[in-house]
C-alpha positions, 0 to 999 in steps of 0.5 A: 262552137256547140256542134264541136263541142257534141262531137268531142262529148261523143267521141270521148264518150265512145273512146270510154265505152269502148275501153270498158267494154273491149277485153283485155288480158288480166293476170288474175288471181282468184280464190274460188270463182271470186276475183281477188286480184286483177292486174295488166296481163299483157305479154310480157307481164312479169310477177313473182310468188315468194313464200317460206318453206315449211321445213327449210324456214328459208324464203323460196322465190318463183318467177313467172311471165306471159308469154305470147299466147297468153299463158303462165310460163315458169322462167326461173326460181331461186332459193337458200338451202337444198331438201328432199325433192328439189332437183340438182338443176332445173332450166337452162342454167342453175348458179350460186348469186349472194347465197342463193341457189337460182334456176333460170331458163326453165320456161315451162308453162304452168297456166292456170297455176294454183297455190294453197297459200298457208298463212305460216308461209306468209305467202306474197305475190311481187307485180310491178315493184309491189308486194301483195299478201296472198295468206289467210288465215285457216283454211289456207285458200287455193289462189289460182292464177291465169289469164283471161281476157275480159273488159275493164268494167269486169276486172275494175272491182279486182284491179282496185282491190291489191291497191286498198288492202 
């Protein structure tokens, strides 16, 4: 009974050093070089960045998924009132839904992706049915977001970190 019981600590214990330390793809969201957020960034992983815009005062949304190498793409975005600058159509199909303007099919990479996230246009990020706050206060900070591939142990501290804020 005690040499079946090593071989389960041993394999237990292999399956977790194994699972720290093998790199997995994170969505990661980081303000300078220091890790604010870490998500699963698998392919497929789906997120969205919402913010006000500074002079339309309306909502804008983005829409952003991994694609299959592994890298940001931009698939869709919507919003409520025209201005100066915003295209008449982007993608593959631009339609009026409940008073929103949205773009889809616009599958455009854009990996790393940067954002200065300015506290008066209350910056959030959408993963996973969350909302997460990307504003600061001044100076606003430039969040970059891209996929890395690093072990669980690495990504732990920013993985936790949107969970407790």
């Amino acid at each position: 009974m005690r040499r079946k019981t090593g071989w389960i600590a041993l394999a237990v214990a292999t399956v977790m050093v194994a699972t720290l330390a093998y790199p997995l793809p994170w969505l990661v969201v980081r303000d300078g070089a220091q890790w604010r957020y870490a998500f699963p960034g698998w392919e497929g992983t789906r997120f969205t960045l919402r913010w006000m815009h500074s002079v339309e005062k309306e909502d804008w949304e983005e829409w952003f998924e991994v694609t299959d190498d592994g890298a940001i793409e931009i698939t869709g975005t919507r919003f409520k009132t025209f201005g100066a600058g915003v295209p008449a159509s982007a993608g593959k199909e631009t339609h009026l839904e409940d008073g929103w303007v949205v773009m889809t099919g616009i599958d455009r990479v854009v990996d790393p992706l940067a954002v200065q996230a300015a506290a008066a246009e209350r910056y959030r990020m959408r993963y996973a049915g969350h909302t997460f706050a990307l504003a600061h206060d001044e100076p606003p900070p430039i969040l970059t977001f891209s996929i890395l591939r690093a072990p669980l142990w690495q990504a732990l501290p920013a993985l936790v970190r949107p969970w407790l804020s």
